[in-house]
Structures are given as structure tokens and as C-alpha cells.
C-alpha positions in Angstrom: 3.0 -15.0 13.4 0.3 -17.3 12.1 -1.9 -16.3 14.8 -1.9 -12.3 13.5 -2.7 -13.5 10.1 -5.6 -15.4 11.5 -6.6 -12.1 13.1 -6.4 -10.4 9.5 -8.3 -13.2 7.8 -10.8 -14.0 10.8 -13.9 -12.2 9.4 -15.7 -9.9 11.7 -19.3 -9.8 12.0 -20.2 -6.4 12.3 -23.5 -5.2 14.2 -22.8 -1.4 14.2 -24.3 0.9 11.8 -22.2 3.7 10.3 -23.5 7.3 9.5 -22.3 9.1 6.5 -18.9 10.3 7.7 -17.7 13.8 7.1 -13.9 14.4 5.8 -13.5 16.9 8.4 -13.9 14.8 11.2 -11.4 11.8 10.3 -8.7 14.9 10.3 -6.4 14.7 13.0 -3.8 12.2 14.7 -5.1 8.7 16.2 -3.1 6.2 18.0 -3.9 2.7 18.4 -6.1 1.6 21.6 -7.2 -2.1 21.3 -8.6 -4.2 19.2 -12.2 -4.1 17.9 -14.6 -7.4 18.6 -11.2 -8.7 20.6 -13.4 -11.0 22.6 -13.2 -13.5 19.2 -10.1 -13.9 19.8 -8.1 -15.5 22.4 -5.2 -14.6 24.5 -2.4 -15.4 23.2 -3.3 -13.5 19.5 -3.9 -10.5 21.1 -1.1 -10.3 23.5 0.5 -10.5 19.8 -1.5 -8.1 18.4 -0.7 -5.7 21.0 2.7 -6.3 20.7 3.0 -5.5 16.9 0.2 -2.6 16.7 0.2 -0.7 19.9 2.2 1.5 18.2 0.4 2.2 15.5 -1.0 6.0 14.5 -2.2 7.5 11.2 -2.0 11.5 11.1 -4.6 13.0 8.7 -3.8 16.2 7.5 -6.5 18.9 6.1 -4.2 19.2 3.3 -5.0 15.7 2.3 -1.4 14.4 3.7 -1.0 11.6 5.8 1.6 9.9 7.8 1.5 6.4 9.4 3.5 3.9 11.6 2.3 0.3 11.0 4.3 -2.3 13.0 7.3 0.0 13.2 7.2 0.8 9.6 6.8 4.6 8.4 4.5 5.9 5.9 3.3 8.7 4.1 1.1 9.8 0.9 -2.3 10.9 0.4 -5.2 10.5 1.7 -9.3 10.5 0.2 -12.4 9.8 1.9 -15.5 8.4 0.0 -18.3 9.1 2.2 -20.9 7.1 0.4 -19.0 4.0 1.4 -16.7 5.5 4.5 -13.9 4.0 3.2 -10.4 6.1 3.4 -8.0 5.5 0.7 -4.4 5.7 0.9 -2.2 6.7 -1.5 1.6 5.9 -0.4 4.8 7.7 -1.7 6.5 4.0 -2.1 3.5 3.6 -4.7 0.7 1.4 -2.7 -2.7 2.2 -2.4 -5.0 0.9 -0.1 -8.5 1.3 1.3 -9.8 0.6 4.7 -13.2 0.9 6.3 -14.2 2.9 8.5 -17.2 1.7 11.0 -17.0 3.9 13.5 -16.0 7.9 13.8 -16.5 10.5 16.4 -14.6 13.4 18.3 -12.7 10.8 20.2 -13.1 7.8 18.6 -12.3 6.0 15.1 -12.7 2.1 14.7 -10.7 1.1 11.1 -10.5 -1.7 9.5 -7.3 -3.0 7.7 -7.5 -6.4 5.9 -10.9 -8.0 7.7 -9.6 -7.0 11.1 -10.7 -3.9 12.8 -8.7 -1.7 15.3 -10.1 0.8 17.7 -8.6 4.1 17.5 -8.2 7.4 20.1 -7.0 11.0 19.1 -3.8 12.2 19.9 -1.9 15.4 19.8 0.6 15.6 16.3 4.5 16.4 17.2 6.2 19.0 15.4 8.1 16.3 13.4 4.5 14.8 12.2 3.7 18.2 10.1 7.1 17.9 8.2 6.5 16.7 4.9 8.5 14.5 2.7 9.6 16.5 -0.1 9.1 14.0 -3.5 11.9 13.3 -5.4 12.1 14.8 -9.1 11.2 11.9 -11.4 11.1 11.7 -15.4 8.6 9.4 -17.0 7.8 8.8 -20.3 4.9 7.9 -22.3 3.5 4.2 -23.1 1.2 2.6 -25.5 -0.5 -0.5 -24.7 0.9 -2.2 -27.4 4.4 -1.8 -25.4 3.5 -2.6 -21.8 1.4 -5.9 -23.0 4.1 -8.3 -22.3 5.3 -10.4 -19.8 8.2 -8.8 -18.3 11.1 -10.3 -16.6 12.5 -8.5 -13.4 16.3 -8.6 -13.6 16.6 -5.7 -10.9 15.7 -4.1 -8.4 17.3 -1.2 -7.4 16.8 0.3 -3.7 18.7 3.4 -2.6 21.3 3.0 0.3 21.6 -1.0 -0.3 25.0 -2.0 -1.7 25.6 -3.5 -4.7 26.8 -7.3 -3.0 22.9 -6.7 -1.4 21.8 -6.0 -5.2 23.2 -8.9 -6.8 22.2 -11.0 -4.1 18.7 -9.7 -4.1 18.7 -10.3 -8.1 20.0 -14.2 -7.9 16.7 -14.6 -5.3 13.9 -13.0 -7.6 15.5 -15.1 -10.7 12.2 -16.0 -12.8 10.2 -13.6 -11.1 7.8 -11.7 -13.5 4.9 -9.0 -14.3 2.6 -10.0 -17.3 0.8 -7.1 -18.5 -2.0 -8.7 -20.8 -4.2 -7.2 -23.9 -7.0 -7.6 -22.3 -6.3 -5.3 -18.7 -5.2 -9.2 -17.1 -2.5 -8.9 -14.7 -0.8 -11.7 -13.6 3.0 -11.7 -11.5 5.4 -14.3 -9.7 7.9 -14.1 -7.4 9.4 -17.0 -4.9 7.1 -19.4 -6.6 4.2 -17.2 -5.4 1.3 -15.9 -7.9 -0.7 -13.1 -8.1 -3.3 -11.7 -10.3 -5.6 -8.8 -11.0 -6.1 -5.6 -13.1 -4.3 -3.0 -14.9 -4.7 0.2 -16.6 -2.7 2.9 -17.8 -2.6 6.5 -15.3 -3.0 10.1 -16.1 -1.2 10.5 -19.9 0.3 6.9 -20.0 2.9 7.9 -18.0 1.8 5.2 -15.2 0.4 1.6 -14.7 -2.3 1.3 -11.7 -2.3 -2.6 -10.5 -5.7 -3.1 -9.0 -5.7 -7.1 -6.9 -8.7 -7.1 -4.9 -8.8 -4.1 -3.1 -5.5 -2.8 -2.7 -3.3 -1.1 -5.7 0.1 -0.7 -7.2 1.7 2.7 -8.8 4.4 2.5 -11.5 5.5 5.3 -12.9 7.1 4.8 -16.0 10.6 5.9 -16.7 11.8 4.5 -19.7 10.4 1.8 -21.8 12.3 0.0 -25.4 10.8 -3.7 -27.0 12.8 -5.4 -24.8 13.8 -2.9 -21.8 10.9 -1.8 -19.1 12.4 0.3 -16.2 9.6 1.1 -13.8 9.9 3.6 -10.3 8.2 2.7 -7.5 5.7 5.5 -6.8 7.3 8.2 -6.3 10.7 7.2 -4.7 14.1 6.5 -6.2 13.2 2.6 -6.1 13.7 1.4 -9.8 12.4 -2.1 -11.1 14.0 -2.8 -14.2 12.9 -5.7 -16.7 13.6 -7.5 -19.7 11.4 -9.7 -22.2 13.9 -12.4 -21.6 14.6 -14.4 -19.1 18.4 -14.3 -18.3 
């Protein structure tokens, strides 16, 4: 496994010049077929590589849909393209957003990056099961000042549908400390498993949402309910509530 992260963190000299890519041409399905610049890296990493990516595809819609299977792991939202920068931004249901570069875009060809590794990609025919949609759950959400959210926050729970509630509790007793500090200021800072993180936030459309912006890559909250002490936060737009408390229990 540490070998893939090297591939991720291994940066990539790149000699090829990108044109200003049109929208219309990323649409369509692509599947993975190797690895760009793979002669960086040795054997054994990319046998790895292959062996956790070959099955990777993203399906762009013309609706602005997408779909994607990353390392067995299913995914859909929208998508944008800036074609000033040819990066392609993606917007998931579970509430991530990402961007990725693109360096490389023709009829048959697409060469993304994702982290600072890069992945050649071919076209491939869509299934009938890739144009079915994943209807979005009804969600209410409430209204925030910044006055409210500016706090640290204390995760108590997190609440994933289909897990039981012994897999609940024990996931609670594991993030135990674990918190989201909202500053003043737009400072974000979070721990979890003794790990720290820290970036940007601001509110979304109305103050119904909070946009997480570390580095590159962001994090939708939709609010649902919010008291002095009581934050409950969904997870994009699934049924996966975060609830937290001012104090620490």
C-alpha cells in the first residue's frame, strides 16, 4: 500500500501541452488503460496499481451527471468543466468535491490526473444500468448564522444507514475526541484518530450549507438542524447524519 501512495505523491513532470478543452468532448464513458509516465515507476507499484485501478471508469453525462468506480468503490454527482484551466470538478452525492486535471483529451483518449498521479484513459460503450440515476433523498435543512456554526464541535455520532446500532456505538467509542472547529475568521481546523486537518470554510446557497475547502478537494454539509449546543449535519445529500455537541462527553 505504501507504494500506491508513493504513486499519488510522486510528482509528475509534465512535458505535454493541453489545448483549451471543450465540455462536449470529455462526455462519454472511459475506462482505465494504464498508467501515464509509468516508466517512473517500477514494477512492483504498478503491478499494484493495476491491480486496484484497472477497473476504474468515469461516465460523463451531457446532463452534467456522472458516475464513477474508483478501486471498487461507486460514485455519482455532478460534474463541471473549467476550460480555462481543464480541470473537471466533481461534485459527489456523499458530499465530496474534487478536481482533477486534465492533460490530455481526444476522441479516444483522456489522460486525468487524480492526486499528482495521472491515469490514461480509453472510451467505452455506457450499459443500460450506467444511465440510471440515483434518485436524491428528500432532505430538510435549516438556516445558519455564522455566529452559530463558529464553534468547535464535538462529533458524538455518526449515523450511517444500514449499520446496526452495536456497529454505531462502536464506531462512536473510536471517534471519542474527534472534532470540527469552525472559526470567525473562515479557519477550519478538524481531528479524528489523532490526525489533524485544516483549511477553509464558508457558508452555501442561503446558509443552509458549509463548503470545507483543504487544498483542493471540498466537503458539503447540509445543515439540518442546529441549537447552542446541538449541530446535526447530513452528509451531502445522503441519509448519513453527523451529529455534534459543544461538549466533549
Amino acid at each position: 500500500m505504501n507504494k500506491i501512495r508513493f504513486l499519488f505523491l510522486f510528482p509528475i513532470g509534465l512535458s505535454l501541452s493541453v489545448q483549451a478543452q471543450k465540455t462536449d468532448s470529455l462526455v462519454g464513458k472511459w475506462k482505465y488503460y494504464d498508467i501515464y509516465n509509468k516508466q517512473i515507476y517500477d514494477t512492483n507499484t504498478l503491478k499494484l496499481a493495476k491491480e486496484y485501478f484497472s477497473g476504474m471508469t468515469f461516465y460523463f453525462k451531457a446532463n452534467n451527471h456522472y458516475k464513477a468506480l474508483v478501486m471498487n468503490n461507486p460514485d455519482e454527482g455532478v460534474w463541471s468543466l473549467n476550460e480555462s484551466t481543464s480541470k473537471v470538478r466533481l461534485t459527489s452525492y456523499k458530499g465530496s468535491s474534487n478536481e482533477s486535471k486534465i492533460l490530455a483529451l481526444n476522441n479516444d483518449k483522456l489522460i486525468l490526473s487524480i492526486g499528482e498521479g495521472a491515469f490514461i484513459m480509453t472510451r467505452t460503450n455506457p450499459t443500460e444500468s450506467d444511465n440510471i440515476e440515483q434518485p436524491l433523498p428528500q432532505i430538510k435543512t435549516v438556516a445558519a448564522t455564522k455566529s452559530q456554526i463558529s464553534k468547535k464541535w464535538f462529533l458524538q455520532r455518526r449515523e450511517v444507514p444500514g449499520r446496526s446500532e452495536a456497529q454505531l456505538k462502536m464506531a462512536s467509542k473510536l471517534i471519542k475526541g474527534a472534532y470540527a472547529h469552525f472559526k470567525q475568521n473562515g479557519e477550519y481546523e478538524a481531528q479524528s484518530l489523532k490526525v489533524t486537518e485544516s483549511g477553509r470554510w464558508v457558508f452555501g446557497p442561503d446558509n443552509k450549507s458549509i463548503i470545507v475547502t483543504i487544498e483542493n478537494q471540498q466537503r458539503i454539509w447540509n445543515i439540518k438542524s442546529i441549537s447552542a449546543t446541538q449541530l446535526v449535519l447530513i452528509s451531502g445529500y445522503t441519509e448519513e447524519l453527523w451529529k455534534f455537541t459543544t461538549k466533549l462527553l
